[in-house]
N, C-alpha and C positions, 0 to 999 in steps of 0.2 A: 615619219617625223623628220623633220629639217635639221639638220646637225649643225651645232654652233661653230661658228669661225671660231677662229682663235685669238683671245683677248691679246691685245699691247703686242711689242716686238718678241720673238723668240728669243729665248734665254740662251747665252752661251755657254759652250763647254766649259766643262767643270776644271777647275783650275786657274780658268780664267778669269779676268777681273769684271765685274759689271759692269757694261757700258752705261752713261747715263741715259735716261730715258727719254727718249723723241720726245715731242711738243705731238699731242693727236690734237687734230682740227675738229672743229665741231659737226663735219659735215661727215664723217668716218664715225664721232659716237654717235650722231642720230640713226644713224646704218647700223650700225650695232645693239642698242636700246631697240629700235624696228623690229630688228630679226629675234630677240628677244623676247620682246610683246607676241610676234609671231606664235614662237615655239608654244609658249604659255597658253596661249589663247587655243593654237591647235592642239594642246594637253588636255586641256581642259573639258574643249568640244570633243573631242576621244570619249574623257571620261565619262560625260554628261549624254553622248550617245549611248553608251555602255550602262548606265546608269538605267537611263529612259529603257533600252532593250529589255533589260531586266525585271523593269516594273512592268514593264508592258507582258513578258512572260508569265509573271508574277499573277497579274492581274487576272491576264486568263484564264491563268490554272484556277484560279480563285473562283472564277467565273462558271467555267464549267464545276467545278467541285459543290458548286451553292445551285446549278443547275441539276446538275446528277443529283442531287441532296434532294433539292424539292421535288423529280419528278418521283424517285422512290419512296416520300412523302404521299405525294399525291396517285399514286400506283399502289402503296398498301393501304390507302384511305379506300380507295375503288373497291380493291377485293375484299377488304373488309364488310363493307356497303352490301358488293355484290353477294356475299357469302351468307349475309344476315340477309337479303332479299331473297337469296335461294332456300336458307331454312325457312322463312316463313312460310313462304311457297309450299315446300313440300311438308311442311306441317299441316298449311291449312288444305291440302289437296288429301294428308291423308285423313284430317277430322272430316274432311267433305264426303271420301269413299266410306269412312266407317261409318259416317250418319247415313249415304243413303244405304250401305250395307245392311244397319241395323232398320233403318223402314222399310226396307224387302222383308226381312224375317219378322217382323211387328207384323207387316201386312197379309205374310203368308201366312202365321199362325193364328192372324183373327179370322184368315177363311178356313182351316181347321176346325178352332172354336166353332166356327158357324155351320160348321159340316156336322159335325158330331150335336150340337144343338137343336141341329133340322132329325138328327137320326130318333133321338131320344123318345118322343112322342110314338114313333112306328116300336120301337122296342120296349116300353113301360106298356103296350098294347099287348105285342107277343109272349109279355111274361103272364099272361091272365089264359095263355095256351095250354091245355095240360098234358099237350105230348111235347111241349117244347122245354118244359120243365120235367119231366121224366127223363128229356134226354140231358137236362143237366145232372140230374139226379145221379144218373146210370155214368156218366162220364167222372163223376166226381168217386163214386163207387170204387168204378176200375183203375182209380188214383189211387187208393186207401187200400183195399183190398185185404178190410177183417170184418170180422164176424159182428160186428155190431157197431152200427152207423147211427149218427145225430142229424137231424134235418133241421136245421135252423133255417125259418123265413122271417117275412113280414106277417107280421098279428093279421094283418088283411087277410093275407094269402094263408094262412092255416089250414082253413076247409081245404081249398084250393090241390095245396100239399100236402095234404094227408089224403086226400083221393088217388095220389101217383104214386104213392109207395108200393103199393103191391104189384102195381105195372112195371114200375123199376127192380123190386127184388129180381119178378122171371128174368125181365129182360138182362140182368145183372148177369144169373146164372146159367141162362141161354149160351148167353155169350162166351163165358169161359168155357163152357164143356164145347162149345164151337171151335174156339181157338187151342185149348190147350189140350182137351180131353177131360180134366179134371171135373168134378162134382161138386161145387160151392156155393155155399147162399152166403145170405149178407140177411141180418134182421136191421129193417130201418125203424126209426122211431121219431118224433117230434119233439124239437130240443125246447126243454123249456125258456130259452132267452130267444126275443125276437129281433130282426133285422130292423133299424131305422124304418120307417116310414118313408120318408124321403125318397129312399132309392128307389130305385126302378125293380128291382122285386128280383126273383132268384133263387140260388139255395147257397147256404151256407153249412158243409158238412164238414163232422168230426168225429174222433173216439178217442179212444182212452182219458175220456173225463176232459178233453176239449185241449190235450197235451199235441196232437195232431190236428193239423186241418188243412182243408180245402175251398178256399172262396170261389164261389159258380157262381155269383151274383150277375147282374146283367151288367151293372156298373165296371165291375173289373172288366167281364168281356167285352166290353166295349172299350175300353179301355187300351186293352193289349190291341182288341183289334186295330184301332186308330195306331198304336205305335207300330205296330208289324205292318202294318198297308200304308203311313206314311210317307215311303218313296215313291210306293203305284201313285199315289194320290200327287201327292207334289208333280210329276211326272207330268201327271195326266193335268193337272191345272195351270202348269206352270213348265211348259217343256222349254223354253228359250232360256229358262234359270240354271 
């Protein structure tokens, strides 16, 4: 900053009287007034720099603050977007695995179904066998194993099984005295309630007045069979699954 001259004549020592006061020309106060206007105006322009700096600061920070604003604006709108685009995805990827999941297993158990559908016809044949029914008879026997047995069939099959009973008692008692040593018969007899018609024929034995039983139907053994062979089978039709 420019330092002001020193207004009018220097004042004299204390004591002394005051001189009167020079005549200044006009050409001394326009030099004066000048330097003046000077200082002022370089005051000014100072401040007004200072001012400008500041807003100019100001303004940037303001700038980046409303930048940084919107892009963490536009950065949590993304992941937001993105995060709902990735559950849909992996929603609809996994309704996609569980539907064709669930048409493998639809598809494998209607060739099941169709396995056991083909079987049926050959096995409602072999129950009209009457050493294949004796050996359900005899098996159902050495499940119970007391002294008086029920033979429940099909009304059809009556004749049928009642011609195996006496095949199945020896063979009943054969058997034990083979295996254990022991001496046992079994009296069979024909239960008066008959099996459905429907099924595929069989035997259905009991005793103590029908408080125990044993289903030898073809139906059940066909039955377990398909569940107990279902891995061979799956296996065997479907080895890539």
């Amino acid at each position: 900053h420019q330092s002001l001259p020193p207004f009018g004549p220097a004042l004299p020592s204390p004591g002394l009287p005051f001189p009167e006061p020079a005549a200044m020309d006009s050409t001394e106060a326009q030099n004066q007034i000048a330097q003046m206007i000077s200082f002022i105006a370089s005051e000014a322009q100072d401040r007004a720099s200072e001012i400008q700096k500041k807003g100019e600061e100001e303004f940037s920070i303001e700038v980046h603050r409303l930048i940084t604003e919107q892009k963490e604006k536009i950065r949590g709108s993304f992941e937001k977007q993105a995060k709902t685009v990735e559950t849909q995805y992996a929603i609809a990827k996994s309704m996609a695995v569980n539907k064709m999941r669930l048409e493998k297993i639809k598809a494998r158990q209607e060739v099941m179904n169709q396995i056991e559908a083909d079987v049926r016809p050959s096995l409602a044949k072999e129950s009209q066998n009457a050493a294949f029914i004796t050996k359900l008879i005899v098996q159902g026997m050495l499940m119970l194993l007391e002294d008086e047995v029920a033979v429940r069939c099909r009304q059809a099959d009556a004749k049928l099984v009642q011609g195996c009973l006496s095949a199945a008692q020896t063979e009943y008692t054969s058997l034990i005295k083979k295996e254990t040593g022991a001496s046992k018969t079994c009296t069979l007899s024909i239960d008066t309630l008959f099996l459905r018609e429907e099924c595929l024929g069989g035997v259905f034995l009991s005793c103590f007045g029908g408080k125990i039983t044993i289903d030898n139907t073809v139906d059940i053994r066909l039955r377990l069979t398909m569940e107990q062979a279902k891995p061979a089978i799956r296996a065997l039709l479907f080895p890539s699954a």
